[in-house]
C-alpha positions in Angstrom: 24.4 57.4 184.7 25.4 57.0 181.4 28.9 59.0 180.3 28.9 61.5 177.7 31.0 60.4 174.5 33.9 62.1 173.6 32.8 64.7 170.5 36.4 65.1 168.3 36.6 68.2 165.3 39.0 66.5 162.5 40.3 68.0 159.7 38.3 66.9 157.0 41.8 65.8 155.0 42.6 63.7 157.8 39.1 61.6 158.1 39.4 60.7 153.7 37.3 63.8 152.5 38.6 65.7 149.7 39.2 68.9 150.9 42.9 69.7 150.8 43.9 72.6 148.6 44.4 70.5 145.6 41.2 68.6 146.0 43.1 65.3 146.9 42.7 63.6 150.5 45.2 62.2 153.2 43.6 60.0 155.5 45.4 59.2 158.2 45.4 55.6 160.0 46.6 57.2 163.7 43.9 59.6 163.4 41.0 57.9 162.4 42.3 55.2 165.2 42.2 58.0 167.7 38.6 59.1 166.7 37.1 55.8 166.7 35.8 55.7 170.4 34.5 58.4 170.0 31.7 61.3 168.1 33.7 63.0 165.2 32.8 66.1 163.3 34.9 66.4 159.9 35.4 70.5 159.2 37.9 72.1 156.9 38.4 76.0 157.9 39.5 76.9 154.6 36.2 75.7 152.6 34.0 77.1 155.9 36.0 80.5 155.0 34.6 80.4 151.6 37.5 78.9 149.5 36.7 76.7 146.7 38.3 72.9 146.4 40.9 72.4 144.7 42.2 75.6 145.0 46.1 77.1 144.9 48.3 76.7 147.6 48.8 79.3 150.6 51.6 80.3 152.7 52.0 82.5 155.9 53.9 85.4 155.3 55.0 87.7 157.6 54.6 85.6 161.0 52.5 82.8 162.3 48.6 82.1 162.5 48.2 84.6 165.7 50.3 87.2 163.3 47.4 87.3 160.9 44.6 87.1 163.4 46.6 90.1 165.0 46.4 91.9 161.3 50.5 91.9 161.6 50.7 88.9 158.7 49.3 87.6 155.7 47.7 84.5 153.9 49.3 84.5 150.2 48.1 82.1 147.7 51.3 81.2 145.7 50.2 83.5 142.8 50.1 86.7 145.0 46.1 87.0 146.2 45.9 87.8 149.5 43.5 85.3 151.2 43.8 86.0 154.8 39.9 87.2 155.4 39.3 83.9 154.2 41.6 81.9 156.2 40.5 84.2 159.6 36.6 83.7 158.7 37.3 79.9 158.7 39.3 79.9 162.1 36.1 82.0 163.5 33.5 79.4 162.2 35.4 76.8 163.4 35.6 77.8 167.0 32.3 78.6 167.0 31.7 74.9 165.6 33.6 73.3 168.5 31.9 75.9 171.1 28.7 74.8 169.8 29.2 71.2 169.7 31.0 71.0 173.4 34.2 69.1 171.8 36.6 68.1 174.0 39.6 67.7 171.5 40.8 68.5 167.6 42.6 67.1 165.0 44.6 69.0 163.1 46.6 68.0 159.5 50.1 69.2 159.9 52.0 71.8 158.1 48.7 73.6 157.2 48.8 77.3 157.1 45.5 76.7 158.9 46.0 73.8 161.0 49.7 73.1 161.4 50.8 73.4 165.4 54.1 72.4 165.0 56.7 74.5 163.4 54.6 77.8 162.2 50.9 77.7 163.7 48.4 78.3 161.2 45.5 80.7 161.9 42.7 78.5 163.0 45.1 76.3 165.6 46.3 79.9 166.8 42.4 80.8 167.2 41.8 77.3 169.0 44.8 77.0 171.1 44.2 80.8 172.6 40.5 79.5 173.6 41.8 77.0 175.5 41.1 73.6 172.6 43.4 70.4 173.3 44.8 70.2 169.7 46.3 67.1 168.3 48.5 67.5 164.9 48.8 64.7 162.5 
């Protein structure tokens, strides 16, 4: 009996697609390393929320990722438009990507106000981690 392969969602940044919010790209070598054994899905939840690339930087205000899926914080882009429907849309069509596709882990780009684990979670690792994802930041 043959194994199933390993199915991976990466942040679209990480895999050398321009999707960060000023329409540039950081791939990253550990990453794409990590994926390569396996099947690998690129997503972006800010662009699956609706958000056009490039667009202008975001920050969390208020609290963390589960702060604005809770409705007790904000997404602010850095000229004062309030984009957390947005940024909570893409965390939802993410998880339903990754329940779709039965992945077993996801790559995140750090110090996202979507992705980042480490420091402040963004909104779609807060939405992954509290259904139970394995999430890797790079």
């Amino acid at each position: 009996m043959l194994s199933q392969p390993t199915i991976y969602l990466a942040s679209a940044c990480l895999v050398g697609l321009c999707s960060r919010y000023d329409g540039k790209t950081r791939p990253n070598k550990a990453c794409l390393q990590g994926l390569q054994n396996g099947i690998w899905i690129p997503f972006c939840p800010e662009q699956m929320g609706g958000l056009p690339t490039p667009r202008t930087a975001a920050d969390l205000i208020g609290g963390d990722g589960n702060d604005v899926l809770s409705g007790k914080a904000r997404v602010i882009t850095r000229d004062g438009i309030d984009v957390s429907p947005q940024f909570i849309q893409g965390a939802e069509q993410t998880l339903l990507l990754a329940k779709s596709q039965q992945v077993t882990s996801i790559c995140l780009k750090s110090n996202s106000p979507s992705c980042g684990i480490s420091g402040t979670t963004g909104v779609t690792a807060a939405l992954l981690k509290k259904h139970g994802f394995h999430l890797t930041e790079f």
